[in-house]
N, CA, C and O atoms as CSV, one atom per row, in Angstrom:
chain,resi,resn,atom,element,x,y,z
A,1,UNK,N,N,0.843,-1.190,0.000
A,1,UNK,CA,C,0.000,0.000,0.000
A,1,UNK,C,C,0.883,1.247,0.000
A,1,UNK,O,O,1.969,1.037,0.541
A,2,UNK,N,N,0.726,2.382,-0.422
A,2,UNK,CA,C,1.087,3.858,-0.650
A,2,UNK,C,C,1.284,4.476,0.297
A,2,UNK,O,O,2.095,5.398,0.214
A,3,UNK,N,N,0.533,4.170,1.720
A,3,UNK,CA,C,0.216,4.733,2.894
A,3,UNK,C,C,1.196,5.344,3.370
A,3,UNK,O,O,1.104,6.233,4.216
A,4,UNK,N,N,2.399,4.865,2.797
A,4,UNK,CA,C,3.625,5.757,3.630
A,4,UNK,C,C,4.634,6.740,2.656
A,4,UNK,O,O,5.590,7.341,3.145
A,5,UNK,N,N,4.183,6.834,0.815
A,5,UNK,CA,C,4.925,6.787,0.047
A,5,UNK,C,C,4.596,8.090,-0.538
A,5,UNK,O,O,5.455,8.635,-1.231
A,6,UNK,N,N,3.169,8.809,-0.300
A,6,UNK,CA,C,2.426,9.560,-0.582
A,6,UNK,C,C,3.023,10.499,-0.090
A,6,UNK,O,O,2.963,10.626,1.133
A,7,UNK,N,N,3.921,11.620,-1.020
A,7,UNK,CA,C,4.208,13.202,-0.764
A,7,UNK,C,C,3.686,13.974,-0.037
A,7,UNK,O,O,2.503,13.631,-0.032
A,8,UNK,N,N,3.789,14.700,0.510
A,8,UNK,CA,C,3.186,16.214,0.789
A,8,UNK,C,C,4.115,17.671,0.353
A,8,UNK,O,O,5.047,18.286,0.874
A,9,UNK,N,N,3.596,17.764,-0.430
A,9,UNK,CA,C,4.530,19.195,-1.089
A,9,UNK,C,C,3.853,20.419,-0.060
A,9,UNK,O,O,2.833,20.298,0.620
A,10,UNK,N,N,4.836,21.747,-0.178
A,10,UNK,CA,C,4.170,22.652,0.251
A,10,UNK,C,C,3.197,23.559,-0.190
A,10,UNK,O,O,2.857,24.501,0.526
A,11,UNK,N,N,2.669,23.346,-1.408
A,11,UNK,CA,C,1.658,23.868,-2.071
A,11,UNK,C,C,0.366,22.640,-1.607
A,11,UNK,O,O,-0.806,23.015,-1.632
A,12,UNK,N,N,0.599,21.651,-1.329
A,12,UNK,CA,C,-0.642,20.851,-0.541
A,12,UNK,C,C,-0.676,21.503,0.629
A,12,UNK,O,O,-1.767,21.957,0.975
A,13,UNK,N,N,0.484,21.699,1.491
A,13,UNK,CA,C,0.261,22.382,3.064
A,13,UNK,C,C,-0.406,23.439,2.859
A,13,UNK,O,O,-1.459,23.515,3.491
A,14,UNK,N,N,-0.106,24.413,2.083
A,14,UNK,CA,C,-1.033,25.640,1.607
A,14,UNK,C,C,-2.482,25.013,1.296
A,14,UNK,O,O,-3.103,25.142,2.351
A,15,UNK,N,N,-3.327,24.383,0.327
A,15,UNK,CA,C,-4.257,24.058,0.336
A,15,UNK,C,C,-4.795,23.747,2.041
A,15,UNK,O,O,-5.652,24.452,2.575
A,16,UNK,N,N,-4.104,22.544,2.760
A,16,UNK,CA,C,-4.470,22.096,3.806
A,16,UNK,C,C,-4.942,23.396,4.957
A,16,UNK,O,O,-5.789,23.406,5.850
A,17,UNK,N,N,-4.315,24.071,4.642
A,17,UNK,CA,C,-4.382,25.239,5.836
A,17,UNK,C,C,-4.699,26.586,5.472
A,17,UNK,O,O,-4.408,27.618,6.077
A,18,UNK,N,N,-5.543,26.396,4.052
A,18,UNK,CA,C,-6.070,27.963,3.708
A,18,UNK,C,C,-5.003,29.055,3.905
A,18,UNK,O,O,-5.296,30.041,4.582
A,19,UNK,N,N,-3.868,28.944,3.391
A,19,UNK,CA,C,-2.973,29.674,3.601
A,19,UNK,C,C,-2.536,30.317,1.916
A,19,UNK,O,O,-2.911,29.802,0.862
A,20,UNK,N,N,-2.005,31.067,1.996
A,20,UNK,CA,C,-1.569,31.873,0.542
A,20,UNK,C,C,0.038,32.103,0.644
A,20,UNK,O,O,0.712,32.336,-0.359
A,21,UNK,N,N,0.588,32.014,1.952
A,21,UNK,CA,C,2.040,32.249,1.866
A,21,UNK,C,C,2.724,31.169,1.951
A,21,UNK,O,O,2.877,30.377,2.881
A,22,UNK,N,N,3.447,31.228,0.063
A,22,UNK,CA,C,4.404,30.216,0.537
A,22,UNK,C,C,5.725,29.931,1.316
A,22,UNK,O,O,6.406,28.907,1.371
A,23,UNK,N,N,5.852,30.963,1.811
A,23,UNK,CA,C,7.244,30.703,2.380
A,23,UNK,C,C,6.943,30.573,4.005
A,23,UNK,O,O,7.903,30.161,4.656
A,24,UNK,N,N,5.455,30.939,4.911
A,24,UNK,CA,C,5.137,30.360,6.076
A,24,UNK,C,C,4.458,28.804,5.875
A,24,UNK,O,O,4.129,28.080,6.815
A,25,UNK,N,N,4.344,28.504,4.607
A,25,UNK,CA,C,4.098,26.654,4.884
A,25,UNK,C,C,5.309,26.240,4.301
A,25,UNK,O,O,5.297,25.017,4.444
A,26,UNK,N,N,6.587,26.631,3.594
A,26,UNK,CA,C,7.457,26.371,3.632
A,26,UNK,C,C,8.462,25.916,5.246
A,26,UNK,O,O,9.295,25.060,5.542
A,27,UNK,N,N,7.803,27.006,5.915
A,27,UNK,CA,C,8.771,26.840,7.010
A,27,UNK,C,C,8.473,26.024,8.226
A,27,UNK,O,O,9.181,25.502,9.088
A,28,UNK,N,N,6.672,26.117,7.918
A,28,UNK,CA,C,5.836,25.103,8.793
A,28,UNK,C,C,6.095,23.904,8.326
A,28,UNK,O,O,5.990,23.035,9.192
A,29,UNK,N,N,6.559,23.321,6.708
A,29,UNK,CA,C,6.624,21.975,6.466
A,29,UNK,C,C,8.082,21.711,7.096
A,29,UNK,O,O,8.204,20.817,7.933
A,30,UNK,N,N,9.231,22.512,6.683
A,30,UNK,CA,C,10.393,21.856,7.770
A,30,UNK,C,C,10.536,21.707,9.022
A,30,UNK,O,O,11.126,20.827,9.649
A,31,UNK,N,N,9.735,22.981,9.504
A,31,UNK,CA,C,9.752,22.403,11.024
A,31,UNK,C,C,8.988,21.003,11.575
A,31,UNK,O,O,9.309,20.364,12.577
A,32,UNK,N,N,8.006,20.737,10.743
A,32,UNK,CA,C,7.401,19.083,11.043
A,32,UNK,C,C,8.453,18.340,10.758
A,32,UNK,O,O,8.705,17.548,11.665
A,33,UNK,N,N,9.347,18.270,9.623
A,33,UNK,CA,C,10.177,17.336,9.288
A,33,UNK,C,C,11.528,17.132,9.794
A,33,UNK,O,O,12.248,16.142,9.674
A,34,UNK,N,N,11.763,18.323,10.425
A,34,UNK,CA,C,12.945,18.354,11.721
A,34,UNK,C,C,12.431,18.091,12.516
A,34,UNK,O,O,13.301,17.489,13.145
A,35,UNK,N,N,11.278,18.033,13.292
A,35,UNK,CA,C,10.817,17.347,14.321
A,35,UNK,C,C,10.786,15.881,14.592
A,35,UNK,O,O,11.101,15.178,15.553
A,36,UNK,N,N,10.219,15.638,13.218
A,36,UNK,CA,C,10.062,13.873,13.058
A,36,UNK,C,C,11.125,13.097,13.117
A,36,UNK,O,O,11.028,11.938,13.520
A,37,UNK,N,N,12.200,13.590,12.753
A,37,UNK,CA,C,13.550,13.011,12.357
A,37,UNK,C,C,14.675,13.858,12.601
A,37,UNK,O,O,14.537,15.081,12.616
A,38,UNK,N,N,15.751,13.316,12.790
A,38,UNK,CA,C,17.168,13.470,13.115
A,38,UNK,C,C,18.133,13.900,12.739
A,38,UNK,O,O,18.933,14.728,13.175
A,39,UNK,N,N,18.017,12.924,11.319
A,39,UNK,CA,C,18.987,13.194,10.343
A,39,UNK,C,C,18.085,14.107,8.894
A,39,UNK,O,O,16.868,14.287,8.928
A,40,UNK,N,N,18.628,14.399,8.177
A,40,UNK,CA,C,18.392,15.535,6.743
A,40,UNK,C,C,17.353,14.804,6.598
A,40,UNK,O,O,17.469,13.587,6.744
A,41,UNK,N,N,16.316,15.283,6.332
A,41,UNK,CA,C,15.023,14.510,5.097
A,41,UNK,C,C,13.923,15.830,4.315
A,41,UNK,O,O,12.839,16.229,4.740
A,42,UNK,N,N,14.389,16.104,3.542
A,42,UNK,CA,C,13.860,17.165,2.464
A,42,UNK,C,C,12.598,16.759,2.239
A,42,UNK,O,O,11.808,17.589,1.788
A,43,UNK,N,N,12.186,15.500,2.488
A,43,UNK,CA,C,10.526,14.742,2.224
A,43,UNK,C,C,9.552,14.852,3.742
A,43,UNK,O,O,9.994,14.851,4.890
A,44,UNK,N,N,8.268,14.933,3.347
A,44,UNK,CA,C,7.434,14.706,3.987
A,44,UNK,C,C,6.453,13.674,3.688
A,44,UNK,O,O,6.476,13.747,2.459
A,45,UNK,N,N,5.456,12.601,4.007
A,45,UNK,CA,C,4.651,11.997,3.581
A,45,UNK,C,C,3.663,12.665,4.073
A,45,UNK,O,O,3.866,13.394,5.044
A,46,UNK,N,N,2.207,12.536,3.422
A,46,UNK,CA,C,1.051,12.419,4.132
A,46,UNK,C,C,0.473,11.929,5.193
A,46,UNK,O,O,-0.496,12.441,5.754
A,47,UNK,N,N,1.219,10.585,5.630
A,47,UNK,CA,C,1.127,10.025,6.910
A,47,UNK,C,C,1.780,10.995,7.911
A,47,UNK,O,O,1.059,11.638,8.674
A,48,UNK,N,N,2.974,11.112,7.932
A,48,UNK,CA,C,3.744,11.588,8.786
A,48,UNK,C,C,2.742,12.617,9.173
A,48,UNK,O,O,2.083,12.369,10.183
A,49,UNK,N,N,2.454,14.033,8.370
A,49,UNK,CA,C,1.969,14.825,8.692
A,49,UNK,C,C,0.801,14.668,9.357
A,49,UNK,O,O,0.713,15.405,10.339
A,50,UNK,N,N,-0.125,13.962,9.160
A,50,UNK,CA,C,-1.936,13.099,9.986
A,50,UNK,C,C,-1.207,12.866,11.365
A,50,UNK,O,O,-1.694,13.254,12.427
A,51,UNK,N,N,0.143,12.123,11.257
A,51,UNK,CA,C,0.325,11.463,12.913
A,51,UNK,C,C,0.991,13.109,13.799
A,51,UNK,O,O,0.850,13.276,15.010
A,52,UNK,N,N,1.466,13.816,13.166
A,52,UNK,CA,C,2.332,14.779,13.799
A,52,UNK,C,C,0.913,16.048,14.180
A,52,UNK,O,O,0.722,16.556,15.285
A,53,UNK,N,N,0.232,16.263,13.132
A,53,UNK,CA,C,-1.112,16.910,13.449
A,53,UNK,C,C,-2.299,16.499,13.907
A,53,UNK,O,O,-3.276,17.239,14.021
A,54,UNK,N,N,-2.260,14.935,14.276
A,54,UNK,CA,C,-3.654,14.372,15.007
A,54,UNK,C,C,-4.645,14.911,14.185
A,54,UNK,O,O,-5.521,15.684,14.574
A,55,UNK,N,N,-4.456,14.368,12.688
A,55,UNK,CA,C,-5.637,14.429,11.954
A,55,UNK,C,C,-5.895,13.069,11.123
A,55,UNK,O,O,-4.942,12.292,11.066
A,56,UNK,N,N,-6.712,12.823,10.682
A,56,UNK,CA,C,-7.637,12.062,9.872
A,56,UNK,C,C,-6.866,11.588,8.270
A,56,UNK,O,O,-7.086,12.161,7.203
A,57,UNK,N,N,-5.903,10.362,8.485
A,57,UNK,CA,C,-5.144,10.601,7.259
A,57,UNK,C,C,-6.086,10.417,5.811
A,57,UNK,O,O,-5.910,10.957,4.719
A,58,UNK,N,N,-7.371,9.243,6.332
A,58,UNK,CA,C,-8.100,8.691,4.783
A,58,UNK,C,C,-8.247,10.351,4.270
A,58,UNK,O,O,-7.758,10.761,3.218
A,59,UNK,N,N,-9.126,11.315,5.371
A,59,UNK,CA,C,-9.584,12.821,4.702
A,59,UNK,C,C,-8.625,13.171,4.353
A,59,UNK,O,O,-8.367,12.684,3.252
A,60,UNK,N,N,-7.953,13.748,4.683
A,60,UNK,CA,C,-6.729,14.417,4.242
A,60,UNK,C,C,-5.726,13.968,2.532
A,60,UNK,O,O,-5.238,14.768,1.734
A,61,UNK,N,N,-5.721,12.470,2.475
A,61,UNK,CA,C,-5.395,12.058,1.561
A,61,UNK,C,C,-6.744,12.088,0.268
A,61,UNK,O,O,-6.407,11.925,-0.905
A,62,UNK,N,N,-7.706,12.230,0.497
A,62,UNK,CA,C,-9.000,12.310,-0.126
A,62,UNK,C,C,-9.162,14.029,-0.771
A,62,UNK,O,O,-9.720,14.398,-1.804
A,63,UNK,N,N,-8.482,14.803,0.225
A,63,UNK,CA,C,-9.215,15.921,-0.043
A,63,UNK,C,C,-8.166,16.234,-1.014
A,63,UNK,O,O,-8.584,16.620,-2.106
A,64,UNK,N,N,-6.700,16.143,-0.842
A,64,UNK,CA,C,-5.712,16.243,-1.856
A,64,UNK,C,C,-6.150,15.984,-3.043
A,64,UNK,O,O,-6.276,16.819,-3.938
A,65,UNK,N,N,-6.404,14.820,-3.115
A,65,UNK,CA,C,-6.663,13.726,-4.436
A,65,UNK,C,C,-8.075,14.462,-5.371
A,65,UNK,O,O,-8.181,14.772,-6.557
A,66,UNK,N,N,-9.150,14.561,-4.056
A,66,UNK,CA,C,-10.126,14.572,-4.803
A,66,UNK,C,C,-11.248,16.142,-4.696
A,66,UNK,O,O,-12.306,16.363,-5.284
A,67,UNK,N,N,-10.466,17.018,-3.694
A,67,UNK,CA,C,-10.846,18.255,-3.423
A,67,UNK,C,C,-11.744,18.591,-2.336
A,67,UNK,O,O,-11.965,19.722,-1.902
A,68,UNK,N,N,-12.445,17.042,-1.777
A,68,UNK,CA,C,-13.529,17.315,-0.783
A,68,UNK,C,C,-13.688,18.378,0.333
A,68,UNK,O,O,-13.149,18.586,1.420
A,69,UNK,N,N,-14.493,18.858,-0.279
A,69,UNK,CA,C,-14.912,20.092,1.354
A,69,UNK,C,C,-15.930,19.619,2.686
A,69,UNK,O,O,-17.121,19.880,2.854
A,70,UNK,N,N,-15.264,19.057,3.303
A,70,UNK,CA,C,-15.933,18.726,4.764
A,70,UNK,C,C,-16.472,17.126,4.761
A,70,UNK,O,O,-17.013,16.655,5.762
């Protein structure tokens, strides 16, 4: 399964968070990804981000994919 393989770019974090600036979900996506990990990782998954924000990964991966509002 994909469940762990699935990107999150920062133009999805922007969608996710009604945000317009890219360079504050730029900085919000590294700080999740220095959090999660130790060593360098320029990637984020979709999982990671659901477990680090205590959200709902099926929605979240749904709304990406398929645009759902609520």
């Amino acid at each position: 399964m994909l469940r762990e393989g699935i990107f999150l770019s920062v133009k999805d974090l922007m969608r996710l968070t009604g945000s317009n600036n890219y360079n504050s979900c730029a900085n919000q996506h590294r700080a999740i990804r220095d959090s999660l990990s130790t060593r360098k990782k320029r990637r984020l998954t979709i999982h990671e981000y659901c477990i680090y924000e205590q959200i709902n990964f099926d929605y979240v991966r749904r709304y990406l994919r398929e645009g759902i509002n609520g």
